[in-house]
C-alpha positions as CSV (number, residue, x, y, z in Angstrom):
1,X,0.0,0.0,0.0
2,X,2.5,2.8,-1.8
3,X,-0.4,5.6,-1.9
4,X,-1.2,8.3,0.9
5,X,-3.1,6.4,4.1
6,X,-6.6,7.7,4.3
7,X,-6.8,10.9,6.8
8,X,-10.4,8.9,8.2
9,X,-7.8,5.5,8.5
10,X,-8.0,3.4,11.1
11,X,-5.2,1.6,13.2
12,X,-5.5,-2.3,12.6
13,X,-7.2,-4.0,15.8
14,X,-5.5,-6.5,18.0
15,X,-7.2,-10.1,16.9
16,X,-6.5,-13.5,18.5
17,X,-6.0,-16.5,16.7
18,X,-8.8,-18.3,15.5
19,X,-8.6,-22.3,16.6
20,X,-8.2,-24.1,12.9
21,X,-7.8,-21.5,10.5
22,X,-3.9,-20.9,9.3
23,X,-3.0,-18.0,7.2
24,X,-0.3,-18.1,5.0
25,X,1.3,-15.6,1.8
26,X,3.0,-15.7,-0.7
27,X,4.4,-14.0,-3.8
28,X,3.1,-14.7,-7.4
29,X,3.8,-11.3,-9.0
30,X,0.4,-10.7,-10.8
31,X,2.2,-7.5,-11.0
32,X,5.0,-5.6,-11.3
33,X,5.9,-4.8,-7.1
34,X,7.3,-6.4,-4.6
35,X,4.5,-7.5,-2.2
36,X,2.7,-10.5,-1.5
37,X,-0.5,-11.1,-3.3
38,X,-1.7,-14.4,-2.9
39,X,-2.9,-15.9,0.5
40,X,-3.6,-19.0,1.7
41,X,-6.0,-19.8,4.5
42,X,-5.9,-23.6,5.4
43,X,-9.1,-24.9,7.7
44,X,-9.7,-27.6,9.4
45,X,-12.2,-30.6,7.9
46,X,-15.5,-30.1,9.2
47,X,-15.5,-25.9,9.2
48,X,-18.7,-24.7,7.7
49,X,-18.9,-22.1,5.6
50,X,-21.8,-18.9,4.2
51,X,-21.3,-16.2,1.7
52,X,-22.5,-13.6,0.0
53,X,-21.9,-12.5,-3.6
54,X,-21.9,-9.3,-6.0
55,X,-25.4,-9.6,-8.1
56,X,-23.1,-7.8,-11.0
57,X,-24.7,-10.1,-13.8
58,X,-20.7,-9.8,-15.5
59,X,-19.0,-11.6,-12.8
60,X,-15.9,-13.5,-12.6
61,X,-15.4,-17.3,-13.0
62,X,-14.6,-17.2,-8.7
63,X,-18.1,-15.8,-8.1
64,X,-19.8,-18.5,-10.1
65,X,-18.3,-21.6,-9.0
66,X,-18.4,-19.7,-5.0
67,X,-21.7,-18.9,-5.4
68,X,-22.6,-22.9,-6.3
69,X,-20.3,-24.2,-3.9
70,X,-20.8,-22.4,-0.9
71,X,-24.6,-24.5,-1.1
72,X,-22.5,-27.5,0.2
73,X,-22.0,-26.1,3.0
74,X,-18.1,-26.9,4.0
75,X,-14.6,-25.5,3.3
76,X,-10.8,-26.7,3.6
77,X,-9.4,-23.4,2.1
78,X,-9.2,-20.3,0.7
79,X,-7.2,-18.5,-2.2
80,X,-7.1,-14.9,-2.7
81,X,-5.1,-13.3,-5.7
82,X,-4.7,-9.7,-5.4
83,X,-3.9,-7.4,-8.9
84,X,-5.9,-9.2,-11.0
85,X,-9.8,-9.7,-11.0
86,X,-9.9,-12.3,-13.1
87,X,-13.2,-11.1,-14.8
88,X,-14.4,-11.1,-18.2
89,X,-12.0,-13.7,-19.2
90,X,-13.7,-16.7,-20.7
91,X,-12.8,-20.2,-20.3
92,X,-8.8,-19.2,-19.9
93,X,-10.6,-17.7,-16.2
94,X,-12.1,-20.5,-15.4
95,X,-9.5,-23.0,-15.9
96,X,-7.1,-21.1,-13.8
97,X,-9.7,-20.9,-10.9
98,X,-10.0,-24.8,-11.1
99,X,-6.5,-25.1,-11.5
100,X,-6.5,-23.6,-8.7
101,X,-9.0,-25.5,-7.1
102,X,-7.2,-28.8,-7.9
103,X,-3.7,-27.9,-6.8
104,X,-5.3,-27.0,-3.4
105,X,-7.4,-29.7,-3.2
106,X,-4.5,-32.0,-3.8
107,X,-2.7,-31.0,-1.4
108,X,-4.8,-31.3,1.4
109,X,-6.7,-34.7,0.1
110,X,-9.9,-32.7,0.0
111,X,-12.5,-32.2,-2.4
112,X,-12.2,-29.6,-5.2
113,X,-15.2,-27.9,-4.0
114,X,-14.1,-27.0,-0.7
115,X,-11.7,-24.9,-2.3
116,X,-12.9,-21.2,-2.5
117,X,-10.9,-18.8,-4.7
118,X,-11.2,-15.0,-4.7
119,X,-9.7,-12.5,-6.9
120,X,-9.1,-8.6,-7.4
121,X,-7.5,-6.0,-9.7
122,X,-7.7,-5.1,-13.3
123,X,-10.7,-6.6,-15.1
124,X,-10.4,-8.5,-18.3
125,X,-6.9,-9.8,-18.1
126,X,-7.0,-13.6,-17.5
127,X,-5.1,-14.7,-14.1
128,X,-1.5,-16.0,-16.1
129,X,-1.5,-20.1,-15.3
130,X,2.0,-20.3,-14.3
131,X,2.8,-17.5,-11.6
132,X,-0.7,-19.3,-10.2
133,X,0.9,-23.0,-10.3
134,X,4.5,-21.4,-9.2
135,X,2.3,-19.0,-6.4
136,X,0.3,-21.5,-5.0
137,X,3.0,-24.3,-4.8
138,X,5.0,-21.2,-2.9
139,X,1.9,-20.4,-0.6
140,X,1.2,-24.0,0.5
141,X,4.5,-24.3,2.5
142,X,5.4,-21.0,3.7
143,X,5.5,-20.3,7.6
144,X,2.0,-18.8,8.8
145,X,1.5,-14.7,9.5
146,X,-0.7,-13.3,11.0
147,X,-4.2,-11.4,10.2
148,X,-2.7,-8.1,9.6
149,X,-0.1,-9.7,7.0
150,X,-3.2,-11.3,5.6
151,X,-5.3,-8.2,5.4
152,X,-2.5,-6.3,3.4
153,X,-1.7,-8.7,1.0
154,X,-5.4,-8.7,0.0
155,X,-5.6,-5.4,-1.0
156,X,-5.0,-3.4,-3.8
157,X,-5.9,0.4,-3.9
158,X,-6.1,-0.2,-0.4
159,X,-4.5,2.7,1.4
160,X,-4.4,1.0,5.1
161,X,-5.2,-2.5,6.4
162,X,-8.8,-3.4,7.4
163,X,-9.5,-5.8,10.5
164,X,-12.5,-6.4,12.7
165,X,-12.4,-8.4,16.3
166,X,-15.6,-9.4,18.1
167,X,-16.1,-12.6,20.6
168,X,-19.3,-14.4,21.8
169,X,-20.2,-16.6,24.6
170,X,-22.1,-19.6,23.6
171,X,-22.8,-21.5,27.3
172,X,-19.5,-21.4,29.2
173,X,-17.5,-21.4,25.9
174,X,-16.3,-17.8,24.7
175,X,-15.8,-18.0,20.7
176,X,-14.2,-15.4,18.9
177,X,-14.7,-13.5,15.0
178,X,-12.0,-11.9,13.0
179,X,-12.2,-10.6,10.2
180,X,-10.7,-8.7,7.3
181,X,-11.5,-7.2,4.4
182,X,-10.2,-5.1,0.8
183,X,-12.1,-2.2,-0.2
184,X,-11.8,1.1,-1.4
185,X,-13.4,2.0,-4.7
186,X,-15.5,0.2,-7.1
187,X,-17.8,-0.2,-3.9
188,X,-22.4,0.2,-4.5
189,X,-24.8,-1.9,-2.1
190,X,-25.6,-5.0,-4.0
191,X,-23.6,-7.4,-1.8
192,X,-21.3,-7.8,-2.2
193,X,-19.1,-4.9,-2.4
194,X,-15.5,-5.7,-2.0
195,X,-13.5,-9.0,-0.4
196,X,-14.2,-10.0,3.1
197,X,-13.4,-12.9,5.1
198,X,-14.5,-13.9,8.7
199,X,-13.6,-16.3,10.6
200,X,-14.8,-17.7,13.8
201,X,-14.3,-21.1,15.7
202,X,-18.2,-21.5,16.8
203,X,-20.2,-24.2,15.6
204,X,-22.7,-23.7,13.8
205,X,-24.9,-25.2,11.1
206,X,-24.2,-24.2,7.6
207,X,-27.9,-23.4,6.8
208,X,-28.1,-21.2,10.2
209,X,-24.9,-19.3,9.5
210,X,-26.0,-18.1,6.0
211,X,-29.0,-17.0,7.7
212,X,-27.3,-14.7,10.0
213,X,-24.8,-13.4,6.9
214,X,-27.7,-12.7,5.0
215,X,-29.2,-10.3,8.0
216,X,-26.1,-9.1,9.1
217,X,-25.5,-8.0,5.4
218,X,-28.6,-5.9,5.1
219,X,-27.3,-3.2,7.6
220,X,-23.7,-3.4,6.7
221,X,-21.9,-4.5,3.5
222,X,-25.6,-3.4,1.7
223,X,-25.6,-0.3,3.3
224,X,-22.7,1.2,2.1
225,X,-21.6,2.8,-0.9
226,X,-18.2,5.0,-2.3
227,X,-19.3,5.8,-6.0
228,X,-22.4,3.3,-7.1
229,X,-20.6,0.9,-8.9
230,X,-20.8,-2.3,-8.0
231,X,-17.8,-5.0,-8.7
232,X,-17.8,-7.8,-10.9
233,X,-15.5,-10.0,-8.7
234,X,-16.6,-9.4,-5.0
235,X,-17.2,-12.0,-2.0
236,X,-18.0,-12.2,2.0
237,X,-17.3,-15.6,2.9
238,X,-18.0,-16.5,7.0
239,X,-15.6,-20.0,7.9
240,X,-16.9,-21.6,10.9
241,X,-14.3,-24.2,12.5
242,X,-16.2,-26.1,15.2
243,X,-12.6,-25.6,17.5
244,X,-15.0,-23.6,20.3
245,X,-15.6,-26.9,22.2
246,X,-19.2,-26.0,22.6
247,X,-22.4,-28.0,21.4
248,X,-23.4,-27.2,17.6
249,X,-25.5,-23.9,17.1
250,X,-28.6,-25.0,14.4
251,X,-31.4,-22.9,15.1
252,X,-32.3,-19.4,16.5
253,X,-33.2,-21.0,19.8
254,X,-30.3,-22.4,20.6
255,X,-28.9,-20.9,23.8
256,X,-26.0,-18.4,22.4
257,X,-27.2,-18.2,19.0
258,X,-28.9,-14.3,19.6
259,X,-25.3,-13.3,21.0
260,X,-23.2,-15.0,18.2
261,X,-25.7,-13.3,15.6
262,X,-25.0,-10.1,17.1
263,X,-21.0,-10.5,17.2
264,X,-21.0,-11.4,13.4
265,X,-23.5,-8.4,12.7
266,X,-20.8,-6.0,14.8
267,X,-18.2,-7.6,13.0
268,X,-19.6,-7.4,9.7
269,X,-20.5,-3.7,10.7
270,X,-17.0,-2.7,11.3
271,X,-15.7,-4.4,8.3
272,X,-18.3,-2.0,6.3
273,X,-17.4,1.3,7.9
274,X,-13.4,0.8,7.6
275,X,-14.2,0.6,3.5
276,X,-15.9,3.7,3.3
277,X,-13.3,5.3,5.7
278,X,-10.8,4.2,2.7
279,X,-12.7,5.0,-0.1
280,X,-11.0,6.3,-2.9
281,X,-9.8,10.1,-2.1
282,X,-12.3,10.2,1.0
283,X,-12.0,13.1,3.1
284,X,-15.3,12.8,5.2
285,X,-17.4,9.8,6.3
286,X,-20.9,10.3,6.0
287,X,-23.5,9.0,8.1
288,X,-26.8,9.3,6.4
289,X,-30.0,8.9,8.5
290,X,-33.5,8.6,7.0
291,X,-36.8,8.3,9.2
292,X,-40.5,9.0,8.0
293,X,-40.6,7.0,4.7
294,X,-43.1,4.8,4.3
295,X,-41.4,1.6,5.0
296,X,-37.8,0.5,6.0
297,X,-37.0,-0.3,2.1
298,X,-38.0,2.9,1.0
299,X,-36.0,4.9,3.4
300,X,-32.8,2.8,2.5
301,X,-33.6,3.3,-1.0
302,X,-33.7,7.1,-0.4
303,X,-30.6,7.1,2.0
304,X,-28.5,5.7,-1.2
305,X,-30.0,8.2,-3.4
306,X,-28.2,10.7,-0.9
307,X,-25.8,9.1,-0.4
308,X,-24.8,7.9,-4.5
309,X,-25.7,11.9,-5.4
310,X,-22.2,13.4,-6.9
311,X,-23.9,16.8,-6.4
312,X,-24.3,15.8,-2.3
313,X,-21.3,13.7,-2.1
314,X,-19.3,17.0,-3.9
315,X,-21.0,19.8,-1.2
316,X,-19.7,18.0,2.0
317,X,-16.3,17.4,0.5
318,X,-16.3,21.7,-0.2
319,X,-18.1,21.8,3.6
320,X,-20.8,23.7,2.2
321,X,-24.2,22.9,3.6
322,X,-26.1,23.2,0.0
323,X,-29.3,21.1,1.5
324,X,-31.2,21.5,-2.1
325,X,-28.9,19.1,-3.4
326,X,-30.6,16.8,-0.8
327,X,-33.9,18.1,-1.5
328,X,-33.2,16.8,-5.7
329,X,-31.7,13.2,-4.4
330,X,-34.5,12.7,-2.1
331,X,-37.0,14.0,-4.7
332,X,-34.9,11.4,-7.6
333,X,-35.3,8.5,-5.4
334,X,-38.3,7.3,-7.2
335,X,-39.8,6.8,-3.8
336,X,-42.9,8.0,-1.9
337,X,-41.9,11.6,-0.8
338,X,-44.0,14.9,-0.2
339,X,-42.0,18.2,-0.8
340,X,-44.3,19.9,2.1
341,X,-43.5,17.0,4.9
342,X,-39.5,17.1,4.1
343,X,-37.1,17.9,6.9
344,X,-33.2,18.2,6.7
345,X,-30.4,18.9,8.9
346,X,-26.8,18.2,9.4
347,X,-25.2,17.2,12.8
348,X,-27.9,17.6,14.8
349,X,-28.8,20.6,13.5
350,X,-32.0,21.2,11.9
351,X,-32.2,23.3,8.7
352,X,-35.3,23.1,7.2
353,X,-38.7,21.7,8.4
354,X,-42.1,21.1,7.1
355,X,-40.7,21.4,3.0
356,X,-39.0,25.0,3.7
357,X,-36.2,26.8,5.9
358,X,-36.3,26.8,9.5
359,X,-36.8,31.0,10.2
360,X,-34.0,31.1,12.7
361,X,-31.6,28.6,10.8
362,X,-27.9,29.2,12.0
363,X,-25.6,28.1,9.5
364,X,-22.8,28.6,12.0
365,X,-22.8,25.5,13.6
366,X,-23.6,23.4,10.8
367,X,-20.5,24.9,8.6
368,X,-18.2,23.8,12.0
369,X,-19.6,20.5,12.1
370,X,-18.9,20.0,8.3
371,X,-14.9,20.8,8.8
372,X,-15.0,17.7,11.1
373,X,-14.1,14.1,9.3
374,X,-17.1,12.4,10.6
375,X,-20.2,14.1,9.2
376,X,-24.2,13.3,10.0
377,X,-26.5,14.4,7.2
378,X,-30.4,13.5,8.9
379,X,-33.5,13.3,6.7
380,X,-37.3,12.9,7.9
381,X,-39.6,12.2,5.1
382,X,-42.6,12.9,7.3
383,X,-44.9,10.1,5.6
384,X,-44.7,6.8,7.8
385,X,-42.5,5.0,10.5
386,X,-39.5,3.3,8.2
387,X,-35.7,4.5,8.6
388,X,-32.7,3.1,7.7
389,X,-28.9,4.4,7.6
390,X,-26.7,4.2,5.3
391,X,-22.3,5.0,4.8
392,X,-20.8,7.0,2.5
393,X,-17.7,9.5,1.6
394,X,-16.9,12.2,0.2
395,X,-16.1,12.9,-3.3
396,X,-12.9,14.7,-4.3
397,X,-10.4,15.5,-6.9
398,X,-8.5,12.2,-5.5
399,X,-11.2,9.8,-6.4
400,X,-10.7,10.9,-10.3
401,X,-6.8,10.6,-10.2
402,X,-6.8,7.0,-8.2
403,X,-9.3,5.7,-10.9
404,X,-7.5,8.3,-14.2
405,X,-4.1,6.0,-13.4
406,X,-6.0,2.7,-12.3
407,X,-3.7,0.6,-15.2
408,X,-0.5,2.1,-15.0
């Protein structure tokens, strides 16, 4: 990670091991720098395993044969390529991804299908068959590293490493989540939005712990977005190892299964905010809050409408509190919305109620909270009960040169 650390960065948390899951990286030199970019995560037979994938109907050869395996319900290990996507390849894709798959499989006398395989970078340039064989072979036998090692070798326009810590107790057994993810452009709500991998050693049922992805998703990886585009090549695997010690979690009842739900939710949450935070040339994280729409959906359908807006997105990076540009996203929303009922404000501070400007609006305050990082845009719809919240950034002059260079 060569280019300028985000100024809304955060420092990489202190996470435990997680009983069976061994990281490893290695170099394959998908391109030209000297960093790791393949890892290796070896688990133990028996780990279960959820994900989620992107809904971009151009997706790689990974995100097909992901999406299909992940029904089985069990892992032995994941591959992550970092610099090259893999995407719009053809059949020269998809035989390095099962070449992959079988080198993998070999090695640890599993099936092929346990295998997962992730990759990201430059679209449309097929993954190159040898530095995968030579990378791979180099992978399998290096000594392990740890989660931070992991989380940087992941990433690409990445400017810092992303990790996320969270534990449980399921009866007297305490189990613990880690998790890390790549993320900082390319990024749109339509899960999923970038590369994340958790990893816990409860036990739990396959079937139950897509469930609880799925939910967990809703309020964090689909509630986020940098610049509404949504990748062709992005995953959220959850890896369960069993190593806990505790009886097997199957259903909502069982006893621990609310407090595991909400660790991976917390987890998943983290993982969701530290992408924005990176996002490409971000300045400012934006909290977006929507209440008085007609029904949850709608108000997270208007909340991306704010928050996707270039015109909105562009007046909080220039601190200027231009709330008609929220007045046109919330009105472009193509959701139930009257122009007399609409209410604004930024950081607590109300500036316009009841569809027109509050008579003793003080823009003081709300042009110091803008020159703050963290900024809270609120909306009230005045038609029903729904709200929902969504993430987003900033967008500056940096976002254009990042993506302007993206090849070189």
């Amino acid at each position: 990670m060569d280019t300028e650390r985000s100024p809304l960065a955060r420092s990489f948390p202190e996470m435990p091991p997680v009983a069976g899951v061994t990281l490893r990286i290695a170099r394959a030199r998908y391109k030209d720098w000297d960093r790791c970019d393949l890892t290796f995560a070896e688990l133990t037979e028996g780990t279960t395993i959820a994900g989620v994938f992107t809904r971009n109907v151009c997706c790689s050869s990974e995100v097909e044969l992901g999406r299909e395996n992940v029904k089985r319900g069990t892992a032995r290990a994941l591959i992550v390529n970092a610099g090259n996507s893999n995407a719009f390849t053809g059949y020269r894709g998809r035989e390095a991804v099962e070449q992959i798959m079988d080198q993998v499989s070999d090695h640890l006398a599993c099936d092929r299908k346990e295998v997962f395989v992730s990759s990201t970078g430059v679209i449309g340039v097929p993954l190159p068959k040898d530095k995968v064989r030579a990378g791979v072979e180099a992978v399998l036998t290096t000594e392990p590293c740890n989660w931070e090692d992991a989380a940087l070798t992941i990433g690409t326009t990445d400017t810092f490493t992303k990790g996320a810590h969270a534990s449980a107790m399921i009866g007297d057994k305490r189990v613990e989540l880690c998790g890390i993810i790549k993320g900082s452009g390319m990024i749109a709500p339509d899960m999923a939005t970038m590369l994340g991998y958790i990893f816990t050693d409860a036990a739990i049922d396959s079937a139950l712990l897509q469930d609880m992805l799925n939910e967990a998703t809703k309020d964090s990886f689909n509630a986020i977005t940098v610049d509404s585009d949504t990748s062709t090549s992005d995953t959220v695997l959850t890896f369960a190892t069993g190593k806990a010690g505790h009886a097997p979690l199957r259903s909502y009842d069982a006893p621990g299964a609310d407090a595991f739900a909400a660790a991976l939710r917390d987890v998943c949450q983290q993982l969701a905010h530290l992408v924005v935070r990176d996002g490409e040339g971000a300045r400012k994280f934006i909290e977006v809050r929507v209440s008085g729409a007609i029904s949850d959906e709608s108000a997270h359908r208007i909340g991306l409408a704010i928050a996707n807006s270039p015109l909105v997105k562009t007046a909080i990076a220039g601190e200027d509190a231009n709330w008609g540009r929220v007045v046109m996203a919330v009105g472009k929303a193509g959701e139930p919305a009257d122009r007399d009922r609409l209410s604004i404000g930024f950081g607590g501070h109300w500036a316009a109620k009841n569809g027109q400007p509050l008579a003793d609006y003080d823009e003081a305050p709300v042009a110091e909270h803008l020159r703050g990082q963290d900024v809270l845009l609120e909306v009230d719809i005045g038609l029903g009960d729904g709200r929902a919240t969504v993430w987003t950034c900033d967008l500056t002059h940096g976002y254009i040169a990042i993506n302007a260079d993206y090849r070189s």
